[in-house]
N, CA, C and O atoms as a printed pandas DataFrame, in Angstrom:
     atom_number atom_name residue_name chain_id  residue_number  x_coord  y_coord  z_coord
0              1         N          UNK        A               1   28.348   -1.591   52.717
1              2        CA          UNK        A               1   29.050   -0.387   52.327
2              3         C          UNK        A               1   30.159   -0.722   51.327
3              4         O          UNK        A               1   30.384    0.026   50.376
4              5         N          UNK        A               2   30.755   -1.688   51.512
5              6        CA          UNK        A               2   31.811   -1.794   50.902
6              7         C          UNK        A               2   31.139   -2.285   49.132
7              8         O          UNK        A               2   31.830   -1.973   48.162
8              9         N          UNK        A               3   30.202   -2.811   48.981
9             10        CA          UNK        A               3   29.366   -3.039   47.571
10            11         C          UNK        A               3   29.487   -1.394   46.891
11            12         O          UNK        A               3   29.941   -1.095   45.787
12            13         N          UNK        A               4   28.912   -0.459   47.966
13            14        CA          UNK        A               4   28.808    0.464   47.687
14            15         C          UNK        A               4   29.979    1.283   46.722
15            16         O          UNK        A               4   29.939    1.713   45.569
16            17         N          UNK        A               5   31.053    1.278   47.801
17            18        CA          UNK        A               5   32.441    1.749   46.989
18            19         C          UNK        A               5   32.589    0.853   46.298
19            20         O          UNK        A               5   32.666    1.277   45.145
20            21         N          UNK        A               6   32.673   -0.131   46.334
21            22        CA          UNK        A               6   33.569   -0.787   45.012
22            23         C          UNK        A               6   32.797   -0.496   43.335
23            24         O          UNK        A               6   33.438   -0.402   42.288
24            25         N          UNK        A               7   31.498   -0.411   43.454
25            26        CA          UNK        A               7   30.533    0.224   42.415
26            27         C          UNK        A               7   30.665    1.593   42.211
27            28         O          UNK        A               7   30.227    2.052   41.156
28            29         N          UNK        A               8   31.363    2.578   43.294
29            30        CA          UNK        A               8   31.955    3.664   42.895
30            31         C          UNK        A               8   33.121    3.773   41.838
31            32         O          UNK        A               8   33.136    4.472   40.825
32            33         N          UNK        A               9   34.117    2.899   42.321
33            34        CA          UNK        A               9   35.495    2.668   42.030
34            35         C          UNK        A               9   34.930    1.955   40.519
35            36         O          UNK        A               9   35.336    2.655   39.591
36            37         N          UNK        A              10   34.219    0.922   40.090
37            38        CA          UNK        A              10   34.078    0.545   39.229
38            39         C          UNK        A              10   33.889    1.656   37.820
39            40         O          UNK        A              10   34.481    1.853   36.758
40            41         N          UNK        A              11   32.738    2.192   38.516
41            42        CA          UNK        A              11   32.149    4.016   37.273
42            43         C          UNK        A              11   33.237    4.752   37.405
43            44         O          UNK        A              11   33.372    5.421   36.381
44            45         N          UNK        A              12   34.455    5.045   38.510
45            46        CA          UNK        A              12   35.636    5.479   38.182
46            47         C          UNK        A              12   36.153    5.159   37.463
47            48         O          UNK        A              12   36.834    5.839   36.695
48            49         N          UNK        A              13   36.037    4.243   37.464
49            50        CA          UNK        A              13   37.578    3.294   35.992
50            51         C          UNK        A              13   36.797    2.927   34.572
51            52         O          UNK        A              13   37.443    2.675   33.556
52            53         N          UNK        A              14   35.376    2.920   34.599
53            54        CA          UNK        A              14   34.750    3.246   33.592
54            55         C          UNK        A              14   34.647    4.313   32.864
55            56         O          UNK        A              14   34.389    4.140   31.672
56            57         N          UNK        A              15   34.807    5.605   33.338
57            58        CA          UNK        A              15   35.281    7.190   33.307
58            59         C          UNK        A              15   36.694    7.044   32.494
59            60         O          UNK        A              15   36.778    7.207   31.277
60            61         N          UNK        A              16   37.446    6.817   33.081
61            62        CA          UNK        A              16   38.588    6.488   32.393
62            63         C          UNK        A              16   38.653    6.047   30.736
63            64         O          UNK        A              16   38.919    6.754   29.764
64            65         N          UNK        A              17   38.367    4.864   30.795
65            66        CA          UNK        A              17   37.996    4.136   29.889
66            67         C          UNK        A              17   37.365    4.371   28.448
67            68         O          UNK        A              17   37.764    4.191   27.297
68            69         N          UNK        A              18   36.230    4.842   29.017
69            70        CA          UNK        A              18   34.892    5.668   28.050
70            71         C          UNK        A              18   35.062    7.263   27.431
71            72         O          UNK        A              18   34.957    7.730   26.296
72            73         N          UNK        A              19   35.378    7.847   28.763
73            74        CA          UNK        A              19   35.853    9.615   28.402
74            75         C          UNK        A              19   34.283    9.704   28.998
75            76         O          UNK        A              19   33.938   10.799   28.552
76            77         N          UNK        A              20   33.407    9.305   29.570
77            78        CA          UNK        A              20   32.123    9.822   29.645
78            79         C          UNK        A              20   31.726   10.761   30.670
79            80         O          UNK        A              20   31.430   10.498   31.835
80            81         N          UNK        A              21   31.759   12.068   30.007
81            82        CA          UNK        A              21   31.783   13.056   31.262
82            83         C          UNK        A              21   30.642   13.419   32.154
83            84         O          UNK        A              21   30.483   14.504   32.713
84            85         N          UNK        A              22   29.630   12.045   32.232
85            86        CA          UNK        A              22   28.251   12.204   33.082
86            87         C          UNK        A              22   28.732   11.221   34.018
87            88         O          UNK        A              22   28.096   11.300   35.069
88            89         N          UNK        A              23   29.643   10.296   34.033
89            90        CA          UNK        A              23   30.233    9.258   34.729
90            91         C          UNK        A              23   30.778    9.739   36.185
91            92         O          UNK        A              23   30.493    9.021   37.144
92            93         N          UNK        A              24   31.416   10.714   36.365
93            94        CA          UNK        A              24   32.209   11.722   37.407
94            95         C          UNK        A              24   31.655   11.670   38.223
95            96         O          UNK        A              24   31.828   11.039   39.266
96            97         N          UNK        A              25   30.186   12.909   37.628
97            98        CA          UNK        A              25   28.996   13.389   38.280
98            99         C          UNK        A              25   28.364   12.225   39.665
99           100         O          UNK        A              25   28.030   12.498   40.818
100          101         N          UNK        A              26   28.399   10.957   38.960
101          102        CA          UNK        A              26   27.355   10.201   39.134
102          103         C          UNK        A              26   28.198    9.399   40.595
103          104         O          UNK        A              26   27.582    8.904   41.538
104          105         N          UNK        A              27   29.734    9.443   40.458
105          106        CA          UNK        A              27   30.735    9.074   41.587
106          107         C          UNK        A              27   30.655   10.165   42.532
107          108         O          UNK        A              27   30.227   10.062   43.681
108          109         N          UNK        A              28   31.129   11.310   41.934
109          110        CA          UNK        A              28   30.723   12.382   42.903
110          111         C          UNK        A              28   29.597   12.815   43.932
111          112         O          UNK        A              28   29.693   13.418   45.000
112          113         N          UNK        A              29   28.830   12.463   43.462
113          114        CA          UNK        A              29   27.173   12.544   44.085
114          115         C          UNK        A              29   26.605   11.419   44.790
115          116         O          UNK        A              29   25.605   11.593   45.487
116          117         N          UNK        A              30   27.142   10.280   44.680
117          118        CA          UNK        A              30   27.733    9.306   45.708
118          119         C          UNK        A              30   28.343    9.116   47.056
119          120         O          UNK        A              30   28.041    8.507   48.082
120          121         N          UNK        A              31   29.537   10.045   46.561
121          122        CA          UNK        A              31   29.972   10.185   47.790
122          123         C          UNK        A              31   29.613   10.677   49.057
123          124         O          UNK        A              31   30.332   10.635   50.055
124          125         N          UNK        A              32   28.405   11.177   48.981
125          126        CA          UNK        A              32   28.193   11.882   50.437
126          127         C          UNK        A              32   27.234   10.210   51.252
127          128         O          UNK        A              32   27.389    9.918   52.438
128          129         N          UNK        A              33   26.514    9.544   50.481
129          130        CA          UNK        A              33   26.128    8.653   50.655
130          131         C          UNK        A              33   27.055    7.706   51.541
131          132         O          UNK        A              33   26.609    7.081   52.502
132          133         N          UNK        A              34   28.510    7.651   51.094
133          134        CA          UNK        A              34   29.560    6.678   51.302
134          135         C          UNK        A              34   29.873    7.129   52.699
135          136         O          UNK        A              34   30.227    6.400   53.626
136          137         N          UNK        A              35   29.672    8.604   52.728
137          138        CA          UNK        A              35   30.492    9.486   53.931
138          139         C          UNK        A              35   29.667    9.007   55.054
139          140         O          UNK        A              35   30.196    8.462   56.023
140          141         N          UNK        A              36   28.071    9.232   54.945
141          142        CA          UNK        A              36   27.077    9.057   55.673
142          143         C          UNK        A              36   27.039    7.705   56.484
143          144         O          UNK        A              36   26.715    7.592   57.666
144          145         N          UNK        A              37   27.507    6.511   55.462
145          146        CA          UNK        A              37   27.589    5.376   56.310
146          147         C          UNK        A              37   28.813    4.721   56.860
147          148         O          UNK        A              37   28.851    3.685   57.524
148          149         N          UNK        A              38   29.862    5.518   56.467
149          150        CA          UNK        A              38   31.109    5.817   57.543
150          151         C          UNK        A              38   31.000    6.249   58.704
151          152         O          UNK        A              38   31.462    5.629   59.662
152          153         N          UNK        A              39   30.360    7.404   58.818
153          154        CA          UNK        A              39   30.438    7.971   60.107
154          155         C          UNK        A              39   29.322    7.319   60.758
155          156         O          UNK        A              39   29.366    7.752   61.909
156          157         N          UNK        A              40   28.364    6.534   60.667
157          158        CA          UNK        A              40   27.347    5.389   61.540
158          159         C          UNK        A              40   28.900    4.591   62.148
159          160         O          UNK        A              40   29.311    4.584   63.308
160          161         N          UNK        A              41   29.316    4.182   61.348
161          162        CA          UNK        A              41   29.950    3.026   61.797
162          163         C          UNK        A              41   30.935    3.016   63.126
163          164         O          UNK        A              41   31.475    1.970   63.486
């Protein structure tokens, strides 16, 4: 999991960086993934 976020956090700060407004999307739509293997744990 934690690969997981940190490859989130990475396309976050790439967002930044770039201005690339498909970048967001792609963190955003992630996240439920991240949520999913939180609450296993």
């Amino acid at each position: 999991m934690s690969d997981l976020v940190f490859d989130r956090y990475e396309t976050a700060l790439k967002t930044l960086e770039t201005k690339d407004e498909s970048l967001p999307r792609e963190v955003i739509e992630g996240d439920q993934e991240i949520n999913e293997l939180y609450l296993e744990l």
